[in-house]
SERO-4910 file (N, C-alpha, C, O; in steps of 0.05 Angstrom, whole numbers):
BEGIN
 pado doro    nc1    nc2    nc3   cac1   cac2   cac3    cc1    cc2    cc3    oc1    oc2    oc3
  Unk    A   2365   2284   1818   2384   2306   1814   2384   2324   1838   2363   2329   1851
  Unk    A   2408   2334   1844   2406   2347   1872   2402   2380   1858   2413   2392   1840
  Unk    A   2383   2385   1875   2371   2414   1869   2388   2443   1872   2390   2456   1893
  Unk    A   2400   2449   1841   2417   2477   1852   2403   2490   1856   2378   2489   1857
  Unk    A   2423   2511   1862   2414   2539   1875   2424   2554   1859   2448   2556   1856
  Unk    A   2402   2570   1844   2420   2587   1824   2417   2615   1840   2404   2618   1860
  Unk    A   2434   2635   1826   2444   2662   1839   2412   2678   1846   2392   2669   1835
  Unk    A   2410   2695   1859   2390   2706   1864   2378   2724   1845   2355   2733   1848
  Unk    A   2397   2729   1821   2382   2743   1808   2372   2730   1775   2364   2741   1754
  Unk    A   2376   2704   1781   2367   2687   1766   2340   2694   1754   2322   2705   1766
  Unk    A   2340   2684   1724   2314   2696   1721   2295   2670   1705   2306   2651   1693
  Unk    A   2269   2673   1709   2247   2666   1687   2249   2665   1664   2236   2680   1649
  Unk    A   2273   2636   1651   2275   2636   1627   2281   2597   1618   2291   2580   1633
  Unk    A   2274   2595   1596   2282   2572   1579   2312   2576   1568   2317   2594   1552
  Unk    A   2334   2555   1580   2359   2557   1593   2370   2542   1552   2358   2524   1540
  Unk    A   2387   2553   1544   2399   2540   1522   2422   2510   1536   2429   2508   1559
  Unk    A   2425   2497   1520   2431   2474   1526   2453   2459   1507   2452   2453   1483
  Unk    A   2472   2454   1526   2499   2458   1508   2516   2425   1523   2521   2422   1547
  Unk    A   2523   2407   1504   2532   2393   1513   2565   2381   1505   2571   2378   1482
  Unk    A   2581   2377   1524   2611   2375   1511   2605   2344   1510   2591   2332   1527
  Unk    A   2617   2334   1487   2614   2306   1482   2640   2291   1463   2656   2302   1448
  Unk    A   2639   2274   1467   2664   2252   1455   2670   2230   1464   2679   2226   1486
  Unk    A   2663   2213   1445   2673   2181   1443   2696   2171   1462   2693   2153   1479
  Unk    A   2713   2180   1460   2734   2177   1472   2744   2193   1493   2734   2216   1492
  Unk    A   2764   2189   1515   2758   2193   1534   2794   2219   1534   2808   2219   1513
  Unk    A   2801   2231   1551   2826   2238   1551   2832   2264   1533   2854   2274   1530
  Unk    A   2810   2271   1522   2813   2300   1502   2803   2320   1513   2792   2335   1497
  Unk    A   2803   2325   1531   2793   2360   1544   2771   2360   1556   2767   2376   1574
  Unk    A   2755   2346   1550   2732   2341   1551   2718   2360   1569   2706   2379   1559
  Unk    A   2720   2355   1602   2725   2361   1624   2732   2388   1622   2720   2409   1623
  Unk    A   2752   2383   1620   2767   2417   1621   2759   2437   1606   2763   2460   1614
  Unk    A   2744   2429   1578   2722   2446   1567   2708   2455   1582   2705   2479   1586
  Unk    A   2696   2433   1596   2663   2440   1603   2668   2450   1628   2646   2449   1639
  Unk    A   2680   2457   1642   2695   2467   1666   2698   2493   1655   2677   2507   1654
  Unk    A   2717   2502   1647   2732   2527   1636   2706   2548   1620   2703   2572   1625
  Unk    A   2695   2536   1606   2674   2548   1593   2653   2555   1608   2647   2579   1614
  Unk    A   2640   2533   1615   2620   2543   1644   2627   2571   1665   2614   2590   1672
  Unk    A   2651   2563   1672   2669   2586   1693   2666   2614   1673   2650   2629   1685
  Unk    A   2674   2627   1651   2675   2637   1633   2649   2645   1630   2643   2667   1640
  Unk    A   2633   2633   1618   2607   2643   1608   2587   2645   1649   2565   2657   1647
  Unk    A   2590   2640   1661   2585   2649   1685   2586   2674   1698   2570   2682   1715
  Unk    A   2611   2690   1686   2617   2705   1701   2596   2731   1680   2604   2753   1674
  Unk    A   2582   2726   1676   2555   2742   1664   2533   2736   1661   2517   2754   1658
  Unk    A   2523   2707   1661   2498   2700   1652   2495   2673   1678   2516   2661   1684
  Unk    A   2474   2667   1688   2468   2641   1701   2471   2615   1696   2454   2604   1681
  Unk    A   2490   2601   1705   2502   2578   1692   2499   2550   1705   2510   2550   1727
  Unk    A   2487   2524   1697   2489   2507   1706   2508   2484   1699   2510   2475   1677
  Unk    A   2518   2478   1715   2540   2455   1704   2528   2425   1712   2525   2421   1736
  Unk    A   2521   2407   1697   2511   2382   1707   2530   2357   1692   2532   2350   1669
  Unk    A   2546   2347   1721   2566   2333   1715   2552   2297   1707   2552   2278   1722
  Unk    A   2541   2299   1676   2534   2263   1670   2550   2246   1666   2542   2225   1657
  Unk    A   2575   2251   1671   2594   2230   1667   2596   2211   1691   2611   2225   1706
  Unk    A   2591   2189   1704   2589   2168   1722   2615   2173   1737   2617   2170   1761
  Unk    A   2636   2182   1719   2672   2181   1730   2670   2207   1749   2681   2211   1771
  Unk    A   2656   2219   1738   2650   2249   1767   2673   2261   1763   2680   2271   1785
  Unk    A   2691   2265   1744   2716   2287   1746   2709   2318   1740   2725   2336   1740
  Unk    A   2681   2321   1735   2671   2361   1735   2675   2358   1771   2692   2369   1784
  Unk    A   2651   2338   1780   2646   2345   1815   2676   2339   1828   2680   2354   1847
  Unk    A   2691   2325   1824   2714   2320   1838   2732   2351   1829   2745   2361   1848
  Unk    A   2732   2361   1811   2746   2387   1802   2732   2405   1821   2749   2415   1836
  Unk    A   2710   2414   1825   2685   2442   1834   2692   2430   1861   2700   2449   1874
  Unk    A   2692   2413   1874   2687   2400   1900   2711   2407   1918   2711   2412   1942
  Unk    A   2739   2409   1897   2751   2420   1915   2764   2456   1910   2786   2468   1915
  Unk    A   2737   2466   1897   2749   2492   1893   2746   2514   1927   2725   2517   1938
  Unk    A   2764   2521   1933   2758   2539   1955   2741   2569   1960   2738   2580   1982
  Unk    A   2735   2575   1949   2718   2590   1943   2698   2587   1924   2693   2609   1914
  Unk    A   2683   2568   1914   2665   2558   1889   2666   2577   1868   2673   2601   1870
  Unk    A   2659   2564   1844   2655   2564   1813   2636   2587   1813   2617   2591   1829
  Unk    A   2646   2608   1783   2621   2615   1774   2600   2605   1763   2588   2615   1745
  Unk    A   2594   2585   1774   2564   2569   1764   2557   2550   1783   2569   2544   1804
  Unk    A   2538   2541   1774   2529   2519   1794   2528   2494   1785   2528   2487   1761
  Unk    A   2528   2474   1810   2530   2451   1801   2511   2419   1807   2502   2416   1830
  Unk    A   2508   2403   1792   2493   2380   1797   2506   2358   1783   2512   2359   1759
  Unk    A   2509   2336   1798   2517   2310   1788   2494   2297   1779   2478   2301   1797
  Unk    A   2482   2283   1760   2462   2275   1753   2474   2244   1728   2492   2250   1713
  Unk    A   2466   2223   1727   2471   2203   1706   2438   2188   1701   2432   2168   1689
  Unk    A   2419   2208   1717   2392   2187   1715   2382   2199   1684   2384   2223   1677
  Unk    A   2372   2176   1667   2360   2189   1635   2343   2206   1638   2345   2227   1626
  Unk    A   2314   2200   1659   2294   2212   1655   2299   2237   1665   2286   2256   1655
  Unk    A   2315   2242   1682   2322   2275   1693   2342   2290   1676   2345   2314   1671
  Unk    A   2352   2270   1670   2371   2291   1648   2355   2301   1621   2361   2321   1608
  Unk    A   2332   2280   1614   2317   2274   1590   2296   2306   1601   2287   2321   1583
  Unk    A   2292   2312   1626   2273   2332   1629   2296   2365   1643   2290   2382   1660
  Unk    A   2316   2363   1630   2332   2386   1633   2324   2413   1629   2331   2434   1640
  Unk    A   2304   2408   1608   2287   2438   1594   2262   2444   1607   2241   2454   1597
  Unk    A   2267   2438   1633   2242   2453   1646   2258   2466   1676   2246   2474   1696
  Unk    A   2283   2464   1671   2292   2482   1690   2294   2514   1676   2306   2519   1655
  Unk    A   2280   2531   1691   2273   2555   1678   2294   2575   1699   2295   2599   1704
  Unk    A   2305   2560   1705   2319   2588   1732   2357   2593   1721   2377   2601   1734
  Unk    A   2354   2583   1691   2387   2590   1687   2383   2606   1658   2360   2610   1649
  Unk    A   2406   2613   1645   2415   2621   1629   2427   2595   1608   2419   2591   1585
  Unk    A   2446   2579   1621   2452   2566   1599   2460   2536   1625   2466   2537   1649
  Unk    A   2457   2512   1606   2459   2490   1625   2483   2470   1607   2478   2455   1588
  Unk    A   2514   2476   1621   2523   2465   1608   2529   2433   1613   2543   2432   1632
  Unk    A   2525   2411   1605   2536   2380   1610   2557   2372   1594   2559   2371   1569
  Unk    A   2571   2366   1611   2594   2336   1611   2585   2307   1617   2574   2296   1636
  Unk    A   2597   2298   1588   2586   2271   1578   2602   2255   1588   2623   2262   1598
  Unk    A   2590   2227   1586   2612   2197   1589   2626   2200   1560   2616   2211   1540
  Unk    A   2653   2186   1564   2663   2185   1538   2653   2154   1520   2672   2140   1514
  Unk    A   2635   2148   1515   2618   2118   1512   2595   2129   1490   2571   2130   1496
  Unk    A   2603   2134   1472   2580   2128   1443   2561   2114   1453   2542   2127   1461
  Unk    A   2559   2084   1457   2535   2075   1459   2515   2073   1486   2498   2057   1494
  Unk    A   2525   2099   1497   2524   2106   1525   2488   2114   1534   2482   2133   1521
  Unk    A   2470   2107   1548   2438   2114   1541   2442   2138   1556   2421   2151   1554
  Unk    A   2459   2151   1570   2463   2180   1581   2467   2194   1563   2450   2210   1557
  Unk    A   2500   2192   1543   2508   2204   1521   2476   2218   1501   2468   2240   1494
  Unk    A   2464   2186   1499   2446   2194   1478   2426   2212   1483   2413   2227   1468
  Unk    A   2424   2207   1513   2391   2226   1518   2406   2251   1521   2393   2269   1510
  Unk    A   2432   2262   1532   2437   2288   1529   2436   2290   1501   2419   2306   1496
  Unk    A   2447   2282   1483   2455   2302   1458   2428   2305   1442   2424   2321   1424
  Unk    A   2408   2284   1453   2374   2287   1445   2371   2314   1451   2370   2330   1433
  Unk    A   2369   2321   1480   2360   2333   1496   2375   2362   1496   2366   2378   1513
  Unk    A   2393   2369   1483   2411   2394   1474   2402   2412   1449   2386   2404   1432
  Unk    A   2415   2439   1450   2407   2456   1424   2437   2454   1414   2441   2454   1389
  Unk    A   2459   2452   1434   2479   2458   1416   2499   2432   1430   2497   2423   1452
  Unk    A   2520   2423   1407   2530   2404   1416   2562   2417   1408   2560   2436   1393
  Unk    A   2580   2412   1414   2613   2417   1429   2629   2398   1430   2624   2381   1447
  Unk    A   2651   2396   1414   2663   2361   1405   2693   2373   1407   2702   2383   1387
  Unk    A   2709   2372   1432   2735   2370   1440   2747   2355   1430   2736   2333   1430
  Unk    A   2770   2356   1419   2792   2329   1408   2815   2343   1394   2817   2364   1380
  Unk    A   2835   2322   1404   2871   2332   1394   2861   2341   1362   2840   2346   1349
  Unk    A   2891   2338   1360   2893   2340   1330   2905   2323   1315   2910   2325   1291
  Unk    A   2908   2305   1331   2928   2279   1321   2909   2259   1310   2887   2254   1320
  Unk    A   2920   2243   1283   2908   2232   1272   2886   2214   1282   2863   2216   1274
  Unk    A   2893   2189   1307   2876   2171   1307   2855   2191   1332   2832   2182   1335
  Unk    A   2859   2211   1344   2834   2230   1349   2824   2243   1349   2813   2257   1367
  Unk    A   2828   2245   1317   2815   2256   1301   2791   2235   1281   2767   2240   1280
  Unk    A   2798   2223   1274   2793   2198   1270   2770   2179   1287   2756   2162   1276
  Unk    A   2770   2181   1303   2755   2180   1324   2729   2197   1331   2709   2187   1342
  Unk    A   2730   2221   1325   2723   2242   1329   2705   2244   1301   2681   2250   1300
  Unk    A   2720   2238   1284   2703   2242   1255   2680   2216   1254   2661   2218   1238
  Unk    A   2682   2201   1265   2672   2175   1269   2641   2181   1288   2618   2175   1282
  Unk    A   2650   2194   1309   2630   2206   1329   2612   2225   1314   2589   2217   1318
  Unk    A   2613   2241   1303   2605   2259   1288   2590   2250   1271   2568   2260   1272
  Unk    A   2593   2229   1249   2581   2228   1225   2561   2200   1235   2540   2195   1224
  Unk    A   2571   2186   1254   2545   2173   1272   2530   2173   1292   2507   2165   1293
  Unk    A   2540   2181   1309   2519   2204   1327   2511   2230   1342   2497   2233   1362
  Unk    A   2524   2249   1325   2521   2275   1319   2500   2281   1303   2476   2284   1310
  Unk    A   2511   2284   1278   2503   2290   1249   2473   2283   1247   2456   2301   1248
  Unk    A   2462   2248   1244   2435   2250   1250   2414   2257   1266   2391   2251   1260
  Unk    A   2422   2275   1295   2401   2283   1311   2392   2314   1292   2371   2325   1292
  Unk    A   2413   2320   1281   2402   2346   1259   2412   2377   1282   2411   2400   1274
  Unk    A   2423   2368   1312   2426   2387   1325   2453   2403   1319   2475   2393   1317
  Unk    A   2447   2424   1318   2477   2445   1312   2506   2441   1329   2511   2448   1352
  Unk    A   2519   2430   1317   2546   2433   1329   2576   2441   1324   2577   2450   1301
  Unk    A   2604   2442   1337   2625   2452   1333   2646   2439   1347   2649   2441   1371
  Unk    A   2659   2430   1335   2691   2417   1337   2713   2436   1350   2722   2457   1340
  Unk    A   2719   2427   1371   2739   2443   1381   2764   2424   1390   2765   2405   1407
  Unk    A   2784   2437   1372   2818   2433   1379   2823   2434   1398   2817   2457   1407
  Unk    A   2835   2417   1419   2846   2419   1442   2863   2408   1439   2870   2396   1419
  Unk    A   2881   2410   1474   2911   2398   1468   2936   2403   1451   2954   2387   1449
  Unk    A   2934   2432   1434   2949   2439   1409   2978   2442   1429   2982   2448   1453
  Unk    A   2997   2434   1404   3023   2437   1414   3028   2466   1402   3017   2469   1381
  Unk    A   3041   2485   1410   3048   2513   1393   3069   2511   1379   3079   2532   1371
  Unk    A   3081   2485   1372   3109   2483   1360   3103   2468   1336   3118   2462   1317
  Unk    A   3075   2463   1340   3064   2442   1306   3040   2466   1301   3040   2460   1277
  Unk    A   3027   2480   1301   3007   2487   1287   3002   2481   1270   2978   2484   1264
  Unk    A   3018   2470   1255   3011   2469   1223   2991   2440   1218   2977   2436   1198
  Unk    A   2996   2418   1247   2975   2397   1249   2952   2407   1255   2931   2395   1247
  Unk    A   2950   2428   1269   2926   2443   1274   2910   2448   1248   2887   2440   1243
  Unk    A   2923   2461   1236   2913   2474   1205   2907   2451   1192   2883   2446   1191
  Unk    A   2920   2436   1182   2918   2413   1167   2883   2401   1177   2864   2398   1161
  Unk    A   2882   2397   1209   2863   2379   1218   2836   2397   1222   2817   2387   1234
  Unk    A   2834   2432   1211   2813   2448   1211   2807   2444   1178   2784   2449   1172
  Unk    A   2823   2436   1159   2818   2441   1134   2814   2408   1132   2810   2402   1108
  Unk    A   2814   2395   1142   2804   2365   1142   2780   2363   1150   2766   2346   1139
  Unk    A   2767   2379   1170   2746   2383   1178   2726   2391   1155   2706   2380   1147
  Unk    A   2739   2412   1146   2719   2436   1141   2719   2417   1111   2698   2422   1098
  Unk    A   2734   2399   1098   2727   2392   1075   2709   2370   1078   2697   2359   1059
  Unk    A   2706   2364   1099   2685   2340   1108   2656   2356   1112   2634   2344   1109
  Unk    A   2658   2379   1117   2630   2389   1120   2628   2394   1144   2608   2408   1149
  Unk    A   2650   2387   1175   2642   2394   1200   2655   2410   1211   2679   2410   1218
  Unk    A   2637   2430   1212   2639   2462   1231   2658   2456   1245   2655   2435   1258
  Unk    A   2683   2472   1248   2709   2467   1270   2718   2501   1283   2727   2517   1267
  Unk    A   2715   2506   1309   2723   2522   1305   2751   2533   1308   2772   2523   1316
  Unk    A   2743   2562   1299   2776   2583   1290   2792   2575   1313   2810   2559   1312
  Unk    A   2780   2594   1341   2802   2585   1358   2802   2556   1364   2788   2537   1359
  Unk    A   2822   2560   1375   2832   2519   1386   2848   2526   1421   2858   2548   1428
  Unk    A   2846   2500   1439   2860   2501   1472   2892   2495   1460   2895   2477   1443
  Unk    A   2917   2514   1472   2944   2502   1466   2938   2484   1500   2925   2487   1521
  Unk    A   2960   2460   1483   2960   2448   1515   2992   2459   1537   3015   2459   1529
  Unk    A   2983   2466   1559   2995   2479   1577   2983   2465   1613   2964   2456   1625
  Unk    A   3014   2474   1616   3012   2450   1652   2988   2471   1675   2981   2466   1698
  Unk    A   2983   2496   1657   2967   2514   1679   2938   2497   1681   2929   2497   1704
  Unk    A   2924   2486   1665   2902   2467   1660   2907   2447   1679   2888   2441   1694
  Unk    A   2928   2435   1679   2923   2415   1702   2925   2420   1732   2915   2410   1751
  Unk    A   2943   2442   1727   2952   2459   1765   2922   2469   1769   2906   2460   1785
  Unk    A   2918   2482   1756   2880   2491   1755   2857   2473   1772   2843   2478   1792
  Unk    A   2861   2451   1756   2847   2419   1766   2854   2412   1795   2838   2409   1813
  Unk    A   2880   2411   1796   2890   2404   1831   2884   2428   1845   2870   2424   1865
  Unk    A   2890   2456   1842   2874   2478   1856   2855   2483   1867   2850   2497   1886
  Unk    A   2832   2462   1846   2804   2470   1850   2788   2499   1841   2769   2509   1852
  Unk    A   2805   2511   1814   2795   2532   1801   2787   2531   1772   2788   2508   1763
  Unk    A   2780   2547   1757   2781   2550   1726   2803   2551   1721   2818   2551   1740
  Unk    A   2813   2551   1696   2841   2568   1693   2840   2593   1690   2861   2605   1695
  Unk    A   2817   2609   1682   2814   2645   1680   2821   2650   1712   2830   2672   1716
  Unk    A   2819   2635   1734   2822   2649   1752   2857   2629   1776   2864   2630   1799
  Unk    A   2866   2616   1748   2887   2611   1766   2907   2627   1755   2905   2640   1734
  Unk    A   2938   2627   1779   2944   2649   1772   2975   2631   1776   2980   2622   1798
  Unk    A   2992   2628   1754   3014   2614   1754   3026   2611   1721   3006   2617   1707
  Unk    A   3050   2605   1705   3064   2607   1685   3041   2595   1669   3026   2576   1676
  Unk    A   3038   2613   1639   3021   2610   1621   2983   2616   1636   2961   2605   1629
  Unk    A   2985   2624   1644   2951   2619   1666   2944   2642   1643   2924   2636   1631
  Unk    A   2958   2671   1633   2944   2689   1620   2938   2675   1596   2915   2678   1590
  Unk    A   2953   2659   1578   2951   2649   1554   2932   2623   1553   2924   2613   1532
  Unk    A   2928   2615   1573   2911   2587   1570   2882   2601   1581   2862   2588   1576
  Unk    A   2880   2617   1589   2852   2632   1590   2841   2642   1566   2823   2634   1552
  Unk    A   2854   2661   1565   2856   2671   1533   2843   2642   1520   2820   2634   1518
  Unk    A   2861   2632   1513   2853   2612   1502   2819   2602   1495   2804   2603   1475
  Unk    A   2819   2596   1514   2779   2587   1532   2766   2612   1526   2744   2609   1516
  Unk    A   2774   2637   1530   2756   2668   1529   2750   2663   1501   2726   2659   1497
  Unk    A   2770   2661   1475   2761   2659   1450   2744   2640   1445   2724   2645   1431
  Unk    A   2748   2612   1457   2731   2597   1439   2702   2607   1452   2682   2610   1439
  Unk    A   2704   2610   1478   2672   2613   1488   2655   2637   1474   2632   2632   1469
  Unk    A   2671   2671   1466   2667   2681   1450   2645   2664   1423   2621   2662   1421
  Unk    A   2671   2654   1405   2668   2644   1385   2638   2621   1384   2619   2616   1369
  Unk    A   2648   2611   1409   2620   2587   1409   2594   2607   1413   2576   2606   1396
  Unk    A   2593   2625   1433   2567   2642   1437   2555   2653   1406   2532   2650   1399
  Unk    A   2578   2668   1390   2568   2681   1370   2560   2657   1350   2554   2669   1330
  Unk    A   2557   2634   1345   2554   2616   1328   2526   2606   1335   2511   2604   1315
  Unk    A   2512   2597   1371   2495   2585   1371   2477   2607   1371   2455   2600   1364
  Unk    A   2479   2632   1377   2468   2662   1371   2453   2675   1346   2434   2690   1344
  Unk    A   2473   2660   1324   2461   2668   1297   2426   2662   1292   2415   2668   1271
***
């Protein structure tokens, strides 16, 4: 693992550990763990460790022109990812997964996590997908986690609703806010920024967006 450099005023602490994860590939994934990291950075010490083999966190940060509020490491080895909890110099260490269930990276992160983070549309088959992920390799590690809506169209909400009260009758934590999908997320990506700090049509509303759920995710693994 290549050795960050966290901010100078980094401190002497056991780092919470938060991993975005999903079976399937093409649901936010990325852009979660990007956006959120950036977000929860701009206050607390943040590590971003890109385990996905496809490298789309490092290809995103790599070409930001002025770097990320956080820092970053590409890493796919088990045993270093498996020893994540002895980096004492962050606040919170967030990872991006392979999209591969039976992935031996996938598994040793979500081992190796306090809180787990499950991006996916709202559309039936991924959702479906998603519910599948969850009730087989989520659910039995016993680790706390939360479903998050991405990709929402603002002209259907009501698939939205439908697929939070599908959740929640299943028993899996989803949360309130949800990502609308908007073209500022991808201009963001080719920029080389977050979206809180790009600045182009919808950029206020698709931040927003990410500000709530990261909110919402903080006050949940907090309790």
């Amino acid at each position: 693992m290549k050795k960050p450099n966290p901010s100078p005023n980094a401190v002497e602490n056991s780092a919470k550990i938060l991993a975005i994860v999903n079976g399937k590939g093409g649901v936010g994934k990325t852009t979660t763990a990007v956006n959120l990291a950036s977000i929860w950075g701009e206050k607390q010490n943040v590590l971003l460790v890109d385990a996905d083999p496809q490298g789309s966190a490092t290809w995103w940060v790599d070409r930001s022109p002025q770097g990320m509020d956080f820092d970053l490491s590409q890493e796919t080895n088990t045993k270093l990812l498996g020893d994540l909890r002895q980096i004492k110099t962050y606040n919170l260490i967030v990872i991006d997964t392979p999209p591969a269930l039976r992935s031996e990276v996938l598994t040793t992160v979500m081992k190796a996590s306090d809180y787990i983070i499950l991006p996916t549309p709202a559309a039936a088959m991924d959702l479906s997908a998603l519910i599948e992920t969850v009730q087989t390799a989520v659910m039995p590690l016993g680790v706390a986690y939360r479903v998050l809506l991405t990709k929402v169209d603002s002209r259907s909400l009501k698939e939205t609703l439908e697929a939070q009260n599908t959740l929640l009758e299943l028993g899996i934590p989803v949360c309130h806010a949800f990502v609308r999908n908007y073209k500022a997320h991808e201009r963001a990506v080719l920029e080389g920024v977050s979206v809180k700090d790009w600045r182009g049509k919808n950029a206020q509303e698709a931040s927003a967006d990410y500000r709530r759920v990261a909110d919402e995710l903080k006050r949940d693994w907090s309790k």
